[in-house]
PDB file of the backbone (N, CA, C, O) and the ligand in Angstrom, with CONECT records:
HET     ZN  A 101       1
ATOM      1  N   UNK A   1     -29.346  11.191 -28.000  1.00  0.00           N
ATOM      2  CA  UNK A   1     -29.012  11.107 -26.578  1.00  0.00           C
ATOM      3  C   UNK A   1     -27.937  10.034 -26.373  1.00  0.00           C
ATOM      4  O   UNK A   1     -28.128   8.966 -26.953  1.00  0.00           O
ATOM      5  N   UNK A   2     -26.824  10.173 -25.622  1.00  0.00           N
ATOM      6  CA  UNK A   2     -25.597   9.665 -25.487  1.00  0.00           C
ATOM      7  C   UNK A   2     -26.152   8.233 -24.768  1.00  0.00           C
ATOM      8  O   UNK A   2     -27.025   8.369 -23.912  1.00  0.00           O
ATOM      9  N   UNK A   3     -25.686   6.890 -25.079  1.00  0.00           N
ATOM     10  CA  UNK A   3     -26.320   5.580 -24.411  1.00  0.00           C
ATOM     11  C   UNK A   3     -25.027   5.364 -23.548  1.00  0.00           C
ATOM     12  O   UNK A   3     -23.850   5.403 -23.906  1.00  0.00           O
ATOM     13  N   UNK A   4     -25.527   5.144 -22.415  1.00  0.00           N
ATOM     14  CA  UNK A   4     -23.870   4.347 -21.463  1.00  0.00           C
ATOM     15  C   UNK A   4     -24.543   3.240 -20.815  1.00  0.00           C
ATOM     16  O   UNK A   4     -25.721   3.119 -20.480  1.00  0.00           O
ATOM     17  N   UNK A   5     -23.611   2.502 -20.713  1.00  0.00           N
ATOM     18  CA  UNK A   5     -23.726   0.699 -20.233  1.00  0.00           C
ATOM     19  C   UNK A   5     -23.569   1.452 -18.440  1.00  0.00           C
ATOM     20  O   UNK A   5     -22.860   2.272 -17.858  1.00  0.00           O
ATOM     21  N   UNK A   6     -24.622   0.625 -18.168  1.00  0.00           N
ATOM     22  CA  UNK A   6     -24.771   0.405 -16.711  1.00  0.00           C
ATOM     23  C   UNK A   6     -24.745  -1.150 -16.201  1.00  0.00           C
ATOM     24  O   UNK A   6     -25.247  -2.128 -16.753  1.00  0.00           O
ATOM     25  N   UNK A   7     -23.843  -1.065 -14.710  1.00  0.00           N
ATOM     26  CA  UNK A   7     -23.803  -2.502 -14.208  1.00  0.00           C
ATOM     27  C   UNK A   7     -24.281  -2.575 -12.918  1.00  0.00           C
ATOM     28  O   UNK A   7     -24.023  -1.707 -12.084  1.00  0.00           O
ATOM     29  N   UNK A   8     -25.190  -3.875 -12.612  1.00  0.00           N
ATOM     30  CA  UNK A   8     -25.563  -3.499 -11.401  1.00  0.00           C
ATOM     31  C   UNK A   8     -24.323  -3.942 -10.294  1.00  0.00           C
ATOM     32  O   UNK A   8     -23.366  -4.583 -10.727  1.00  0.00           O
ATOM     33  N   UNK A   9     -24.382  -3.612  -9.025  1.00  0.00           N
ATOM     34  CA  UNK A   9     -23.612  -3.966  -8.223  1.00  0.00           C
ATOM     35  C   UNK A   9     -23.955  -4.976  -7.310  1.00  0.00           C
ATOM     36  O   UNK A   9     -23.352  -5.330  -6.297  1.00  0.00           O
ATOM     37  N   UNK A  10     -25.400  -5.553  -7.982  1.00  0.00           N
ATOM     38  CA  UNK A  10     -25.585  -6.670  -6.688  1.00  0.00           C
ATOM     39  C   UNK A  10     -25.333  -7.995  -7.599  1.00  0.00           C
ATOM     40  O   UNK A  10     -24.441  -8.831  -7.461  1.00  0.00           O
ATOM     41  N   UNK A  11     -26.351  -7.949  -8.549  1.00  0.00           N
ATOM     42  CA  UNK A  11     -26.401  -9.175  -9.325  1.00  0.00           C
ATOM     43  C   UNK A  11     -25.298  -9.174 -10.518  1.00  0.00           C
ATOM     44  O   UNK A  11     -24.611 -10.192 -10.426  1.00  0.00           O
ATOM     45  N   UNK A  12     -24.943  -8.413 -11.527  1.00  0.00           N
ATOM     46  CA  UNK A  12     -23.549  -7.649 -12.293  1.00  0.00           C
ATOM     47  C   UNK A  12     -24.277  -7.848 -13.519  1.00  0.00           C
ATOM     48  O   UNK A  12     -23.646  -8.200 -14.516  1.00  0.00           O
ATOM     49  N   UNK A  13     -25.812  -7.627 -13.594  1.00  0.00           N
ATOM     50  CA  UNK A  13     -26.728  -7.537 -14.990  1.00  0.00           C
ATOM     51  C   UNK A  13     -25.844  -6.637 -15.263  1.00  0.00           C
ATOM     52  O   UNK A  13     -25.049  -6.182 -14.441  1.00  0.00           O
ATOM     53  N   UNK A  14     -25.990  -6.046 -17.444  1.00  0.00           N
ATOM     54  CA  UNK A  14     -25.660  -5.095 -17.405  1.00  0.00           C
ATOM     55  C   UNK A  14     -27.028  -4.508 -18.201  1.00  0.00           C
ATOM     56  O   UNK A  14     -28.006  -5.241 -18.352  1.00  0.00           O
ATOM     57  N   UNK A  15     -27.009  -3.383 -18.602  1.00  0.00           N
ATOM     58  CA  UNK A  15     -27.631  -2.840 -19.275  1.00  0.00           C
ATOM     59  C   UNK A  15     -27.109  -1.393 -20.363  1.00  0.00           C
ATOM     60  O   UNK A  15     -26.055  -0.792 -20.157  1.00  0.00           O
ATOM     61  N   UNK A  16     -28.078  -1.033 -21.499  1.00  0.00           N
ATOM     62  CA  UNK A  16     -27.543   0.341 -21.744  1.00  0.00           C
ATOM     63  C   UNK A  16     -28.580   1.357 -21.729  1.00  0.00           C
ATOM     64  O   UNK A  16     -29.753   1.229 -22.081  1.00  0.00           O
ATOM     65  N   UNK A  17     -27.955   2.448 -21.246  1.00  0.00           N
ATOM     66  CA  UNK A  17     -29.644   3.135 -20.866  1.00  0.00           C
ATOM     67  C   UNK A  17     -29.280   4.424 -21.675  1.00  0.00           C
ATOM     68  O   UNK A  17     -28.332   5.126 -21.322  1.00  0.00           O
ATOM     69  N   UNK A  18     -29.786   4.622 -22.394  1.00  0.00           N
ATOM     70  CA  UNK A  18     -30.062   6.437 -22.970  1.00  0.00           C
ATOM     71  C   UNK A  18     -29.952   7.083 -21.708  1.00  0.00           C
ATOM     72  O   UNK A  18     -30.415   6.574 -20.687  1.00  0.00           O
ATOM     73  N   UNK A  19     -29.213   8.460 -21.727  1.00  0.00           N
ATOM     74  CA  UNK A  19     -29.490   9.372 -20.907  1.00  0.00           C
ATOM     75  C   UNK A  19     -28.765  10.755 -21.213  1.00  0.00           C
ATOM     76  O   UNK A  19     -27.889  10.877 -22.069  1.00  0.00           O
ATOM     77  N   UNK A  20     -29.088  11.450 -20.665  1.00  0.00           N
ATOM     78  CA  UNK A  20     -28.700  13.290 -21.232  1.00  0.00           C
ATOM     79  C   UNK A  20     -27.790  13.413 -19.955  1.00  0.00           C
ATOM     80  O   UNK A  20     -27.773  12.500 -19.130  1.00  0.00           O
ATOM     81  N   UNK A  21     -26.991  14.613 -19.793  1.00  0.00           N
ATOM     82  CA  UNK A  21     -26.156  14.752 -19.300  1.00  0.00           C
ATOM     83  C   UNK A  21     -26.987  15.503 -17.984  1.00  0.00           C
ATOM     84  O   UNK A  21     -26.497  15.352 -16.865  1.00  0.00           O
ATOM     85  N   UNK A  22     -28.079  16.204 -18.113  1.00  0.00           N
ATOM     86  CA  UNK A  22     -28.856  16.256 -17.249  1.00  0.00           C
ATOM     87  C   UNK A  22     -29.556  15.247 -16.018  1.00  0.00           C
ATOM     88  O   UNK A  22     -29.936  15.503 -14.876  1.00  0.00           O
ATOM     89  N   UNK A  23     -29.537  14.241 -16.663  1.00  0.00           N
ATOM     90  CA  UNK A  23     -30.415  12.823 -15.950  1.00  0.00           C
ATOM     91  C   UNK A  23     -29.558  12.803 -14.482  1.00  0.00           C
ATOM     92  O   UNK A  23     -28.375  13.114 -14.341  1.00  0.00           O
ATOM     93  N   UNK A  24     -30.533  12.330 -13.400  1.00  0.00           N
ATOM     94  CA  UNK A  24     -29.486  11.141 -12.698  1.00  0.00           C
ATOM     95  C   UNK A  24     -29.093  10.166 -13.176  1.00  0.00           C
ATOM     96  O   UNK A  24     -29.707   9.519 -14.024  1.00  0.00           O
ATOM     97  N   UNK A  25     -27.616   9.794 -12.553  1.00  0.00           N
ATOM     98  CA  UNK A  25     -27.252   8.466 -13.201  1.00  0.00           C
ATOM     99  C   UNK A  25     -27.673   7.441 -11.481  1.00  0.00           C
ATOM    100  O   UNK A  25     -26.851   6.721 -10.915  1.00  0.00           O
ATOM    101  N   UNK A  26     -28.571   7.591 -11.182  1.00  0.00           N
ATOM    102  CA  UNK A  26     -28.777   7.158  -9.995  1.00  0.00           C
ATOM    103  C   UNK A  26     -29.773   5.985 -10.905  1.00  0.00           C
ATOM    104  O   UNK A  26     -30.772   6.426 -11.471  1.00  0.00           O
ATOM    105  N   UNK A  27     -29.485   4.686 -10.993  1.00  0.00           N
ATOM    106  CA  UNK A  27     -30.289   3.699 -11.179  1.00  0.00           C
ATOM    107  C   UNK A  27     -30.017   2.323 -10.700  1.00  0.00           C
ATOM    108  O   UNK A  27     -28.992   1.675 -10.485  1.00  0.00           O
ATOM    109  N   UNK A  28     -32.034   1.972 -10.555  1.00  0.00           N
ATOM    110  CA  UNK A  28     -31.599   0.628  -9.978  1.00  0.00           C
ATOM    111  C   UNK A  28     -31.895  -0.764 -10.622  1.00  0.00           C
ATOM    112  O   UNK A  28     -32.439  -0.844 -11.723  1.00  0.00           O
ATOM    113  N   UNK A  29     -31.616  -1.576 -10.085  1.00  0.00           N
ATOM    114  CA  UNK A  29     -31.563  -2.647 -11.191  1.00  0.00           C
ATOM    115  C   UNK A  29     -33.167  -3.424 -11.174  1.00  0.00           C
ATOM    116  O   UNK A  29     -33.865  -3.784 -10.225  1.00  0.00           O
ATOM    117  N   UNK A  30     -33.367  -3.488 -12.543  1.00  0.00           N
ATOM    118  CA  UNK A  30     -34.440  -4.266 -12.195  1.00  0.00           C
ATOM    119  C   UNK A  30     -35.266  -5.723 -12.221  1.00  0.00           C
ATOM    120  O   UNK A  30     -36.419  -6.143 -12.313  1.00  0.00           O
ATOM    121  N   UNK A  31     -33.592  -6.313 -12.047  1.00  0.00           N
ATOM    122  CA  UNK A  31     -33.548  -7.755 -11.463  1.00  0.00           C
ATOM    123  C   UNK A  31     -33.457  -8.310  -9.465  1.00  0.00           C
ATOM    124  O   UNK A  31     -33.938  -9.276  -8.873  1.00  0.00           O
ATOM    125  N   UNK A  32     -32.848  -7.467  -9.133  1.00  0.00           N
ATOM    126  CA  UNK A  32     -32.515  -7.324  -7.656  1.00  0.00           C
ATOM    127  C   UNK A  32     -32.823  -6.339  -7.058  1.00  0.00           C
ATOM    128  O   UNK A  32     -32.703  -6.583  -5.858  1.00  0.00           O
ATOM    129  N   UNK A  33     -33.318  -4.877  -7.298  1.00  0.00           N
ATOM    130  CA  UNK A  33     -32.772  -3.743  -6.834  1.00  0.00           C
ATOM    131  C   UNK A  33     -31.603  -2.929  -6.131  1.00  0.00           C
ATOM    132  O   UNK A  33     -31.477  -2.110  -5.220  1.00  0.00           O
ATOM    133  N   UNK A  34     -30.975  -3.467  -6.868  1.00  0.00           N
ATOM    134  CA  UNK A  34     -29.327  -2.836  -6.448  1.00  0.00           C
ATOM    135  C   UNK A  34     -29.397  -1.873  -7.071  1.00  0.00           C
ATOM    136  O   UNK A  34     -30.121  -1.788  -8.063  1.00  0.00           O
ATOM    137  N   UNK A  35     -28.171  -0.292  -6.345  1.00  0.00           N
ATOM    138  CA  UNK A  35     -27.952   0.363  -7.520  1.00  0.00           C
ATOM    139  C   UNK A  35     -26.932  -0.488  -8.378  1.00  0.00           C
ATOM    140  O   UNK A  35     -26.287  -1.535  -8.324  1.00  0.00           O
ATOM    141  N   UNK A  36     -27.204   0.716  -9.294  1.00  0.00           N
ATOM    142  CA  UNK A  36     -26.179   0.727 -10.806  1.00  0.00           C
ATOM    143  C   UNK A  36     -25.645   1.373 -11.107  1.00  0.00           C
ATOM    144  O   UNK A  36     -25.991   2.554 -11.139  1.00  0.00           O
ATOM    145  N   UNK A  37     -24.480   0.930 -11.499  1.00  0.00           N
ATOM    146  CA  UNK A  37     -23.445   1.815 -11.934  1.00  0.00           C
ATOM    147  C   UNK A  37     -23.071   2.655 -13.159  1.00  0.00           C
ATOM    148  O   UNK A  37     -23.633   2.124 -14.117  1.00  0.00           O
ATOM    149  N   UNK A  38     -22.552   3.456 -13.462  1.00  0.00           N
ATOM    150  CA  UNK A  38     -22.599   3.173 -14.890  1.00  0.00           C
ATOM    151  C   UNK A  38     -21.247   2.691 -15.137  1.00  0.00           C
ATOM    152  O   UNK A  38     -20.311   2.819 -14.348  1.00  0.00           O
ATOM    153  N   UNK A  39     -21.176   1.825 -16.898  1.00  0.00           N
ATOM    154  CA  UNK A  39     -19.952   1.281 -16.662  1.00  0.00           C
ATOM    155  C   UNK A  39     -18.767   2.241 -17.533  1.00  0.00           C
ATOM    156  O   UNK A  39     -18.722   3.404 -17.933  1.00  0.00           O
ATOM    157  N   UNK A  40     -18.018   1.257 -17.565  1.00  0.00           N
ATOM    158  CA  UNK A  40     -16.882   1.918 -18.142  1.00  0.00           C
ATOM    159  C   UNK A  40     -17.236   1.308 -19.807  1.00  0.00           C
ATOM    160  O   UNK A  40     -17.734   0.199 -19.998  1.00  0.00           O
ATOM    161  N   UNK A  41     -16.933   2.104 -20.720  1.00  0.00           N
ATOM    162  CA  UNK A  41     -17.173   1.695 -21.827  1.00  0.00           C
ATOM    163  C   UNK A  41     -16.038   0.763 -22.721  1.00  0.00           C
ATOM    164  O   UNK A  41     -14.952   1.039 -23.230  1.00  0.00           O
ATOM    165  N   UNK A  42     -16.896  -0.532 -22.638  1.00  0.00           N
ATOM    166  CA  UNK A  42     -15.409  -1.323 -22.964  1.00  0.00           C
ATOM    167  C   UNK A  42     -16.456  -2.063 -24.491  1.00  0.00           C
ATOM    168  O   UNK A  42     -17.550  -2.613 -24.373  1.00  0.00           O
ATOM    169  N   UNK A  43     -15.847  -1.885 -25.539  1.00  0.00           N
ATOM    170  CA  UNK A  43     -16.565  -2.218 -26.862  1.00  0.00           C
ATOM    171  C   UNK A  43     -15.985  -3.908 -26.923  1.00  0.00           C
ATOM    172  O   UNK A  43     -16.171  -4.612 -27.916  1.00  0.00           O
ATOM    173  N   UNK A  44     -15.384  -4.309 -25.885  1.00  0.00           N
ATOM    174  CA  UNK A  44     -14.278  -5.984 -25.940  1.00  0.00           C
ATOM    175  C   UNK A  44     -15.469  -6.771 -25.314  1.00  0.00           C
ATOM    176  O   UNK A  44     -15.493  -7.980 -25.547  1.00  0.00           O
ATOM    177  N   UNK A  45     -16.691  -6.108 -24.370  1.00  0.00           N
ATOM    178  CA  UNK A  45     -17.605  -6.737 -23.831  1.00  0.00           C
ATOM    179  C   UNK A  45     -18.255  -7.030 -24.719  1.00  0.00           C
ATOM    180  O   UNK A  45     -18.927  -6.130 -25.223  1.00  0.00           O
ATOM    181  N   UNK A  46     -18.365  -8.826 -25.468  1.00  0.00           N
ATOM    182  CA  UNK A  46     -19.429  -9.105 -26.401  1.00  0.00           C
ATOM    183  C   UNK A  46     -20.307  -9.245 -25.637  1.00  0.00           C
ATOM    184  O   UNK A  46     -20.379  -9.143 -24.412  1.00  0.00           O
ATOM    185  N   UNK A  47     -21.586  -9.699 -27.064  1.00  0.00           N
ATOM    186  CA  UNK A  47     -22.919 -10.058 -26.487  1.00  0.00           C
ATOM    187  C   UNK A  47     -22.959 -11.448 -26.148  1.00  0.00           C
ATOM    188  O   UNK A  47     -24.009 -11.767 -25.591  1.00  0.00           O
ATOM    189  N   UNK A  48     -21.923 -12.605 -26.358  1.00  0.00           N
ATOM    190  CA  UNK A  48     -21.523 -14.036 -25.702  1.00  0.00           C
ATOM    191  C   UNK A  48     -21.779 -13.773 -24.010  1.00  0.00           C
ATOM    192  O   UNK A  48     -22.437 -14.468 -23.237  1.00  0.00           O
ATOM    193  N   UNK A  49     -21.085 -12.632 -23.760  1.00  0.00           N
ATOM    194  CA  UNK A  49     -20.743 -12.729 -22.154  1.00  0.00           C
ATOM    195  C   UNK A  49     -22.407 -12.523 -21.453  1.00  0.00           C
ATOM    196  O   UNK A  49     -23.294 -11.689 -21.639  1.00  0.00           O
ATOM    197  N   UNK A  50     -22.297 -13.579 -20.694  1.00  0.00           N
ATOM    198  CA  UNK A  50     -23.281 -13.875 -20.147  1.00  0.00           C
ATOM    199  C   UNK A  50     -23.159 -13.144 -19.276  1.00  0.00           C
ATOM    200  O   UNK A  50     -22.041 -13.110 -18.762  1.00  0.00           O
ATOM    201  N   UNK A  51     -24.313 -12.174 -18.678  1.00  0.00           N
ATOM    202  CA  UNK A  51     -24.423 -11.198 -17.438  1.00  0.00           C
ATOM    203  C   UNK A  51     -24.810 -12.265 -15.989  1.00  0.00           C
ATOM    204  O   UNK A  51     -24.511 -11.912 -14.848  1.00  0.00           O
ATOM    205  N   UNK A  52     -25.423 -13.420 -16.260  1.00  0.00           N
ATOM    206  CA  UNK A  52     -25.478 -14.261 -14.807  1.00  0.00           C
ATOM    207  C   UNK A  52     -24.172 -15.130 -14.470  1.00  0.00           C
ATOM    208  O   UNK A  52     -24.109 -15.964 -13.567  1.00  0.00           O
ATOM    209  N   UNK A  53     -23.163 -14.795 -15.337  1.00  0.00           N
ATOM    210  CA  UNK A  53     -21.699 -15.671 -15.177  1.00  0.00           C
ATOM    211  C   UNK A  53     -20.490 -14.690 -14.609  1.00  0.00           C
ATOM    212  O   UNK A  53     -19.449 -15.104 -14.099  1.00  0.00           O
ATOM    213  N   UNK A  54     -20.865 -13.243 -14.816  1.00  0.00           N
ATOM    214  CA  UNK A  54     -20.063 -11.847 -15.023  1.00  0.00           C
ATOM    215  C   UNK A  54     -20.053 -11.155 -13.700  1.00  0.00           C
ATOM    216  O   UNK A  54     -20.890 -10.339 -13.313  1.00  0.00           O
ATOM    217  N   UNK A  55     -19.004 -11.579 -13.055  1.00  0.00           N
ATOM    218  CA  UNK A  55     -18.631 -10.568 -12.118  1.00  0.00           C
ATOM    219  C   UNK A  55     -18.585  -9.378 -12.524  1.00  0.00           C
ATOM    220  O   UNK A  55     -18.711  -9.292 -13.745  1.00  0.00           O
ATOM    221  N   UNK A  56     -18.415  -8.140 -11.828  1.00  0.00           N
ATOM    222  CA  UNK A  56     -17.984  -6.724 -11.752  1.00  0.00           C
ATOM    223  C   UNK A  56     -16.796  -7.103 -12.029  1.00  0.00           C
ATOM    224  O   UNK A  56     -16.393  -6.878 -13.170  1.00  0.00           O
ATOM    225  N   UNK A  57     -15.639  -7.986 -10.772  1.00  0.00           N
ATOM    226  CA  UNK A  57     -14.213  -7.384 -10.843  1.00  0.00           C
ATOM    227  C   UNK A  57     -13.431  -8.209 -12.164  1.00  0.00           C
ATOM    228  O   UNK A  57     -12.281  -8.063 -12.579  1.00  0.00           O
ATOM    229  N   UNK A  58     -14.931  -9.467 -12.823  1.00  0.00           N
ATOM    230  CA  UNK A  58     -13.974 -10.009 -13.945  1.00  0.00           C
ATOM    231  C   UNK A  58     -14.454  -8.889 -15.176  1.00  0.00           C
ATOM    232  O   UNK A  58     -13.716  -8.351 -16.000  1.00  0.00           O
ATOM    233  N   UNK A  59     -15.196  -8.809 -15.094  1.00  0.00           N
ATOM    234  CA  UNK A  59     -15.335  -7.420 -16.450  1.00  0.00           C
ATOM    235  C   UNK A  59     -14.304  -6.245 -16.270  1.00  0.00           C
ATOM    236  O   UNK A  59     -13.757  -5.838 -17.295  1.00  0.00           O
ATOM    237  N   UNK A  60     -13.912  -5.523 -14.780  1.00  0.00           N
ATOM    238  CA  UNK A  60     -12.459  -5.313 -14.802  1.00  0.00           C
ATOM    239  C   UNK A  60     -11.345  -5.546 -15.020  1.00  0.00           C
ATOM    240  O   UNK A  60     -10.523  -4.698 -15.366  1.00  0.00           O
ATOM    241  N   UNK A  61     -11.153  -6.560 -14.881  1.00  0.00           N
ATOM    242  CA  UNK A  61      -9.810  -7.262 -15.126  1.00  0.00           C
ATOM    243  C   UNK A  61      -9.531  -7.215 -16.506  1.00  0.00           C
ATOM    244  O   UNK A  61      -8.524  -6.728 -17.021  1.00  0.00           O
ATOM    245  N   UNK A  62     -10.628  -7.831 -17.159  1.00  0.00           N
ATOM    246  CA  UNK A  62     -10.890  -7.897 -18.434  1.00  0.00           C
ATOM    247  C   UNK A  62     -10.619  -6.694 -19.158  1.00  0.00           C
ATOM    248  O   UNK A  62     -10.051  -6.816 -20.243  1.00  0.00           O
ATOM    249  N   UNK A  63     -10.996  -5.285 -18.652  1.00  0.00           N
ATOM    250  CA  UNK A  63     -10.962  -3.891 -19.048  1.00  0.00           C
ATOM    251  C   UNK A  63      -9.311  -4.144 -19.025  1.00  0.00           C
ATOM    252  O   UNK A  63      -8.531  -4.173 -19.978  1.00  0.00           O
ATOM    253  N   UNK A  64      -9.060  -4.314 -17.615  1.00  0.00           N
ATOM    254  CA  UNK A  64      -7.491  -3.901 -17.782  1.00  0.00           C
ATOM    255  C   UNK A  64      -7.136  -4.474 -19.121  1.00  0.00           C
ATOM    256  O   UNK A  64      -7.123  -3.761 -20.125  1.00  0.00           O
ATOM    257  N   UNK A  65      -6.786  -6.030 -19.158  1.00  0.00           N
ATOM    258  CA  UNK A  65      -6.801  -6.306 -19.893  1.00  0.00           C
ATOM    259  C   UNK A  65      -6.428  -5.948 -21.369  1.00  0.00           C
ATOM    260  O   UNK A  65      -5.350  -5.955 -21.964  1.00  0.00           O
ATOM    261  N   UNK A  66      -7.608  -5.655 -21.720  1.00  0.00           N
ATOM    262  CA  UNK A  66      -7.995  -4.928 -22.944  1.00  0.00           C
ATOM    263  C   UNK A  66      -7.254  -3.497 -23.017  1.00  0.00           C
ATOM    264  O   UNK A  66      -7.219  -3.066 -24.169  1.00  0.00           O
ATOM    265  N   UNK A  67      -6.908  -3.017 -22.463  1.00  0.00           N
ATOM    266  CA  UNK A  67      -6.105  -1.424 -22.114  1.00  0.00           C
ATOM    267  C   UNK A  67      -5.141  -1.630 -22.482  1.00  0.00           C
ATOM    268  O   UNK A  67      -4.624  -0.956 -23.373  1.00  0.00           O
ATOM    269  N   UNK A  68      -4.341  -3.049 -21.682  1.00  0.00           N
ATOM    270  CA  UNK A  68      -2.890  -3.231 -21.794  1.00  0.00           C
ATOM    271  C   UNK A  68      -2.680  -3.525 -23.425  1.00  0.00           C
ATOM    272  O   UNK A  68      -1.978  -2.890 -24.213  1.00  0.00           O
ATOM    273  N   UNK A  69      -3.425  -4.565 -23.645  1.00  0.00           N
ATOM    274  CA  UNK A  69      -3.301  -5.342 -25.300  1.00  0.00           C
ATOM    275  C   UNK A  69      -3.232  -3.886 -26.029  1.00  0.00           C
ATOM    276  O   UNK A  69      -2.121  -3.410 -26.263  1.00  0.00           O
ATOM    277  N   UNK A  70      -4.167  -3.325 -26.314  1.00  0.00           N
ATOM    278  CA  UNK A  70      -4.498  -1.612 -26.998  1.00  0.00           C
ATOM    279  C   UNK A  70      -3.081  -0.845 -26.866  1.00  0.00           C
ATOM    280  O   UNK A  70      -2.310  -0.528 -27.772  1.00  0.00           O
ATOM    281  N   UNK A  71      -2.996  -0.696 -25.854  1.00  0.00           N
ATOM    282  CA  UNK A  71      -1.543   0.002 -25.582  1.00  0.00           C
ATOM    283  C   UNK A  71      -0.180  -0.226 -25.882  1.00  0.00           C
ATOM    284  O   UNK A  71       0.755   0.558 -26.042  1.00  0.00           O
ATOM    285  N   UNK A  72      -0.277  -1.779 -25.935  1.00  0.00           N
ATOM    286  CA  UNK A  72       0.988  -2.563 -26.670  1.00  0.00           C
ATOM    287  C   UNK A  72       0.816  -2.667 -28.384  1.00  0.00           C
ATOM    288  O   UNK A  72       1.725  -2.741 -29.211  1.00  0.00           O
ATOM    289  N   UNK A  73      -0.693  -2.647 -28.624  1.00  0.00           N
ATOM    290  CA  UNK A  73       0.001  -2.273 -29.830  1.00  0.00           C
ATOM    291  C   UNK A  73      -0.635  -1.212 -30.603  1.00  0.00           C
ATOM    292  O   UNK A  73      -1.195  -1.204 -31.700  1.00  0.00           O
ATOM    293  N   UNK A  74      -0.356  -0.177 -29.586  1.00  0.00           N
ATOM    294  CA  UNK A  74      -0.457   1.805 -30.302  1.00  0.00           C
ATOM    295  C   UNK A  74       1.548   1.543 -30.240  1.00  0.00           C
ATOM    296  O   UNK A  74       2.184   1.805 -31.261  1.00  0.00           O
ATOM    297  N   UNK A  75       2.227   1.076 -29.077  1.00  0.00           N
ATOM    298  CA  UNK A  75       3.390   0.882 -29.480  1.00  0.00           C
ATOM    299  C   UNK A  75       3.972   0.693 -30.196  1.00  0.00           C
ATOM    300  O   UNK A  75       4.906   1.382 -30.607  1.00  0.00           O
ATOM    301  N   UNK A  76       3.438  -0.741 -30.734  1.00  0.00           N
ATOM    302  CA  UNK A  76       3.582  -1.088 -32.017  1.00  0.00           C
ATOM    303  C   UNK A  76       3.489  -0.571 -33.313  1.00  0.00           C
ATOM    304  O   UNK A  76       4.268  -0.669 -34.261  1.00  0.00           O
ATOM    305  N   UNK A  77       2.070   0.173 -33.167  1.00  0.00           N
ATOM    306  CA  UNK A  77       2.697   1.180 -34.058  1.00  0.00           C
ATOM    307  C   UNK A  77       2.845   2.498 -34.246  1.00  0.00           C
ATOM    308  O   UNK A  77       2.562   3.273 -35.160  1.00  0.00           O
ATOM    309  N   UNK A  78       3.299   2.583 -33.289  1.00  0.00           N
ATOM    310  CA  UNK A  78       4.518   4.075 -33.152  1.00  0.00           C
ATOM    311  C   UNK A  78       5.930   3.371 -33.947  1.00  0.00           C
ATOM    312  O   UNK A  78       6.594   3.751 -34.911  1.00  0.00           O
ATOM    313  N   UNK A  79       6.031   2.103 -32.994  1.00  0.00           N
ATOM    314  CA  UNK A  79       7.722   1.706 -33.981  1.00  0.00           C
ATOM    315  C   UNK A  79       7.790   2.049 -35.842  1.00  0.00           C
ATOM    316  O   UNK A  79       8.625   2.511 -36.620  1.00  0.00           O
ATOM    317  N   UNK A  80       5.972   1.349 -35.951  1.00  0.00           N
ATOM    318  CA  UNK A  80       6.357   1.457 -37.411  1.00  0.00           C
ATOM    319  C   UNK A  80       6.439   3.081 -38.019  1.00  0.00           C
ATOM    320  O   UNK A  80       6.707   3.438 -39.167  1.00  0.00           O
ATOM    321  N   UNK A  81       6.223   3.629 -37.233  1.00  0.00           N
ATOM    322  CA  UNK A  81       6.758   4.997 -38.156  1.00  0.00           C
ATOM    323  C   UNK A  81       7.826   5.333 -38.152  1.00  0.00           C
ATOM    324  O   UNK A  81       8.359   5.344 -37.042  1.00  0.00           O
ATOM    325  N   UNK A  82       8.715   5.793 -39.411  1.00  0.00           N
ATOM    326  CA  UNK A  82       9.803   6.051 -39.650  1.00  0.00           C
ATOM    327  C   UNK A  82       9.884   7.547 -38.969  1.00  0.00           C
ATOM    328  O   UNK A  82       9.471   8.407 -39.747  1.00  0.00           O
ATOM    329  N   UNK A  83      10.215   7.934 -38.003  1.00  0.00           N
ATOM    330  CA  UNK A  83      10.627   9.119 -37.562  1.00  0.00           C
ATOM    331  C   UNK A  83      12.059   9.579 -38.377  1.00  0.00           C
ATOM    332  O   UNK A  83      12.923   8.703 -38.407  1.00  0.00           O
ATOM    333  N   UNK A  84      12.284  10.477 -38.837  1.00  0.00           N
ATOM    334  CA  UNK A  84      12.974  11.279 -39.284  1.00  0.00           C
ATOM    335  C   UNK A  84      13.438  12.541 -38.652  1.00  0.00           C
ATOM    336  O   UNK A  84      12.639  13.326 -39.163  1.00  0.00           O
ATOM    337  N   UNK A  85      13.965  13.042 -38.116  1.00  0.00           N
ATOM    338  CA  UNK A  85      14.613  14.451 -37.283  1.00  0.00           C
ATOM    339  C   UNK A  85      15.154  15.338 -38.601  1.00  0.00           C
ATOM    340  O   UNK A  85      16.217  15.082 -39.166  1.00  0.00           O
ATOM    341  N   UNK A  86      14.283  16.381 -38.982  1.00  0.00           N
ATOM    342  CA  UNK A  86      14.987  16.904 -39.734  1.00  0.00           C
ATOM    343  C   UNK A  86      16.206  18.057 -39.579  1.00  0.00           C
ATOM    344  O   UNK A  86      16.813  18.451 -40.574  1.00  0.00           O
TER     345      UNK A  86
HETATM  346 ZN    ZN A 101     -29.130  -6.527 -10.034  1.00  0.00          ZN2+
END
């Protein structure tokens, strides 16, 4: 069964919850009762990052972040291939 990281939206716990594509993704947190989200899957989120220090919009930023770095260097290496036109 596929696991996705869920975040809450009140307190910004996260969690990872098993679930089938069937499930609701309707969940609530069970530190505050907020819903939850599910998150975006970012593998840059260590287990250091403290969930009572962790905003939502800094774990975004952070995503961006992490997108941009990734992307600059798939660039990088695209340059290194020698393209040839035959
Ligand atoms: Zn919460």
């Amino acid at each position: 069964m596929p696991r996705y990281k869920f975040a809450c939206t009140g307190c910004a716990v996260q969690v990872i919850v098993s679930r089938s594509l069937s499930d609701s993704n309707d969940i609530g947190c069970e530190e505050c009762g907020e819903p939850m989200k599910k998150a975006l899957t970012v593998p840059h989120i260590n287990a250091q990052t403290r969930p009572e220090h962790t905003h939502v919009g800094e774990v975004t930023e952070q995503f961006i972040e992490d997108s941009r770095v990734a992307l600059e260097k798939q660039k990088e290496d695209v340059k290194e291939i020698n393209y040839e036109p035959s």
